[in-house]
N, C-alpha and C positions, 0 to 999 in steps of 0.2 A: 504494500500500500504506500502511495505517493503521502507525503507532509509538507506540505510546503516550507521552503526555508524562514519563513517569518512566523511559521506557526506557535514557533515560544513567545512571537509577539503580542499573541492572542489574550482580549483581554480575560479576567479572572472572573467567573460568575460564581457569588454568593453561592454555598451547596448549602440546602436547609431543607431537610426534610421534613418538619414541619409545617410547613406548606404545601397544599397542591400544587403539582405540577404538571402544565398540559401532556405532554409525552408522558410522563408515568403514568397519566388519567389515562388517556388512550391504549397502552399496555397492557390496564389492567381489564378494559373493554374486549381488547383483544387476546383475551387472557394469557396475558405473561405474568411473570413473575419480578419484574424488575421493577417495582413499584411499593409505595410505606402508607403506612397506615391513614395519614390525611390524603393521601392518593385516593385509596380504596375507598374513603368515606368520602371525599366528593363524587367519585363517578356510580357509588352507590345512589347517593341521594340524587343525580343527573340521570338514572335509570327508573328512580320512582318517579322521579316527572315527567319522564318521554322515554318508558321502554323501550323505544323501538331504536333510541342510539346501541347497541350492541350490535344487534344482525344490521343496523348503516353502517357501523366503522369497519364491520366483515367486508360488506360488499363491497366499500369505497377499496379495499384493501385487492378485491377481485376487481375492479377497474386501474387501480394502479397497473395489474400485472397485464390487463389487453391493452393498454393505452402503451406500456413501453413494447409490448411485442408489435403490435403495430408500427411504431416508431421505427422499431430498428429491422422489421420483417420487411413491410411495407414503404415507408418513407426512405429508408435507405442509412438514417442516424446513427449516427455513431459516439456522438456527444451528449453527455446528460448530466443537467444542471438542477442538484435535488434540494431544493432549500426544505428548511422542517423535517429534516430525516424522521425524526423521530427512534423509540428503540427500535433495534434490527427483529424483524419477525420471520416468516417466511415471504419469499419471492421480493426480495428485495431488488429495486431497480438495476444492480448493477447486476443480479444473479439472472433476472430476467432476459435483461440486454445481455450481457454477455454469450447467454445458452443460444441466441440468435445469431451474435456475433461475437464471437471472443476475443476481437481485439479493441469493442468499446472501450469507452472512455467514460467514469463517474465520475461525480464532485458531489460527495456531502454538506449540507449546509446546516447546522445544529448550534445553539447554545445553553445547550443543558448537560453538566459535566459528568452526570451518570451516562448521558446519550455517549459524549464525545469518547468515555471509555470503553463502552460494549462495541463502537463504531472503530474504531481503533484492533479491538482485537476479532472482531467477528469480517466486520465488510472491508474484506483482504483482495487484493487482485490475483486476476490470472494469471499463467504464464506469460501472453500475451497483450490483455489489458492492463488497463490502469483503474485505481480509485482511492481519493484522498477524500478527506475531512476537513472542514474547513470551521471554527468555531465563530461564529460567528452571528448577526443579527439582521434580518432582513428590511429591518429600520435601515440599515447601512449597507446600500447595493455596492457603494462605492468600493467599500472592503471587498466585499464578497469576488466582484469582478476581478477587482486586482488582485487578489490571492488565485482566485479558480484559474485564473491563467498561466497558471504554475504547470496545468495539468492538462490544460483546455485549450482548444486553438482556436477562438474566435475570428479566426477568415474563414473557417469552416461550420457547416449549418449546427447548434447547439439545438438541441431539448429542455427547454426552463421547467420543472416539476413543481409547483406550488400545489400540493395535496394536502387539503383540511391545516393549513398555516393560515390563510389572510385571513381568518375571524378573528386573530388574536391582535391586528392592526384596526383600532379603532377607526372612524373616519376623522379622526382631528389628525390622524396618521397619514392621510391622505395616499388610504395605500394604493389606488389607479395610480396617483402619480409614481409611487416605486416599481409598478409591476411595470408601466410603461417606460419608464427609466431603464428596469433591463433590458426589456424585447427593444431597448431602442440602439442598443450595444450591440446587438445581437445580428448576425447578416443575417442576408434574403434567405428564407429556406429553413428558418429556425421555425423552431414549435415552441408552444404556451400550452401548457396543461395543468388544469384548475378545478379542485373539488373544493366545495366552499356550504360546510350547514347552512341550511335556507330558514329565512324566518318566516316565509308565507306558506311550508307544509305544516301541518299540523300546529298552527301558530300558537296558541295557549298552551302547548306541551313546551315548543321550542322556547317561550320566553319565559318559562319558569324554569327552564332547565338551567338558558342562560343565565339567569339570576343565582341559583342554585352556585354555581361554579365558580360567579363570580366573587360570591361571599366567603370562596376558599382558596383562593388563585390568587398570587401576586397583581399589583396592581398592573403591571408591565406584560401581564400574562389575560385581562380581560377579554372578554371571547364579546363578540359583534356577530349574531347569524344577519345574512343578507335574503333579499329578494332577485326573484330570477334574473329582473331588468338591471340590478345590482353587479349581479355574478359577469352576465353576457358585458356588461360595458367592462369589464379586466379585459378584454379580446378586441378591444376598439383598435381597428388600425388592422388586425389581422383578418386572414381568412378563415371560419371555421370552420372546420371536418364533418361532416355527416356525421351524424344526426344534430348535430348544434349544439346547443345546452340542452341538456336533461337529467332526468335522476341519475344516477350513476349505472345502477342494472341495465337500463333502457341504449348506453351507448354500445353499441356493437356489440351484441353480445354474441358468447360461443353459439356455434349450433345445436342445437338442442339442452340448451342453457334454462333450467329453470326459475322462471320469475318470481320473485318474493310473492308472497300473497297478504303483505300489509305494505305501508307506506315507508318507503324513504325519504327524509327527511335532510336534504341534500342535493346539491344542480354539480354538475360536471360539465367540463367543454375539454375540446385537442383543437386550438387554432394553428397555421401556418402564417408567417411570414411573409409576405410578397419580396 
């Protein structure tokens, strides 16, 4: 696994388990183990509000893995730029990418220092590939750019992965402007791919959950679900991929793939670049 030379640069995030913490909340949705006790008791209390986030962060976890085989099957990608890793589960983007192509190319993007450990020794490269870690904060593209290109060739088409990260950028964050900030770094031919909890499914579940979470999350860590017109305008400027925005199941799915038979609570898009 690549480290970029500045990486001891990186700055030092506060570890305090004591607090929820999104990725370990999400862990323990996904049921891992890498996750402490106010983890558990937030995404408990986020599952009495809106049961149905467990079998969403399943599925969005099953759209990650068509969305990069696409990319690197399909579009031809060889570059992927994963900001929000989050902990390593199964079919991780790079394990994904690479089974299609093995000589991809990843960049982790994480600042949560339980992540940046298990990423460090779990999301290792191929013989042929590469994939680094990058600690970092998606408030700060600029970092992020300047470091990934330790590993990244930006004259050549990238994959930007924002999967379930931009709730945690409020709008005073003005995170359009950061997403559009990368894709705008980015040459002709790049992709954008964005899962984002929606606040117009099942809205009374979803706005008490948020609230739930946010009473136990760092202040730097509040969660913002969006609406569809919300979600599709992160894609302004690009082309998007058939099917559009949608729930996550509804994008491409396998053949003979079956469909949840409750709601997800959740929009996803794959745009391209002109």
């Amino acid at each position: 696994m690549d480290v970029p030379p500045d990486d001891a640069a990186a700055p030092v995030v506060d570890f305090d388990t004591s607090v929820a913490h999104p990725a370990r909340v999400y862990d323990y949705w996904l049921g891992g183990k890498d996750n402490f006790a106010a983890d558990r008791e937030a995404a408990e209390l986020a599952i009495q509000a809106n049961p149905l986030v467990v079998p969403g962060v399943r599925i969005n976890r099953a759209f990650l893995g068509r969305a990069v085989r696409y990319l690197a099957a399909e579009a031809g990608i060889r570059q992927f730029l994963d900001i929000g890793t989050g902990l390593p589960s199964a079919n991780n983007t790079h394990q994904v990418a690479q089974s299609v192509a093995a000589d991809s190319r990843v960049v982790y993007v994480d600042n949560d220092p339980i992540v940046l450990a298990h990423a460090r020794a779990l999301l290792t490269s191929t013989a042929v590939g590469r994939t680094a870690y990058l600690d970092a904060d998606l408030r700060d593209p600029e970092t992020i750019l300047r470091r990934a290109a330790g590993t990244l060739d930006f004259s050549e088409p990238v994959a930007v992965m924002m999967l379930a990260i931009l709730q945690l950028l409020p709008d005073a964050d003005d995170p359009h402007a950061i997403v559009a900030r990368v894709m705008a770094s980015m040459p002709p031919g790049s992709y954008l791919v964005i899962s984002h909890p929606a606040s117009d499914i099942q809205p009374e579940a979803m706005a008490e959950m948020a609230r739930r979470l946010n009473a136990r999350q760092r202040a730097e860590s509040q969660v913002c679900f969006r609406a569809l017109a919300d979600v599709t305008a992160f894609f302004g400027g690009l082309d998007l991929i058939p099917p559009g925005v949608v729930k996550p199941h509804e994008w491409r799915p396998d053949p003979g793939e079956k469909m949840p038979d409750h709601d997800v609570t959740a929009w996803c898009g794959v745009a391209r670049k002109p």
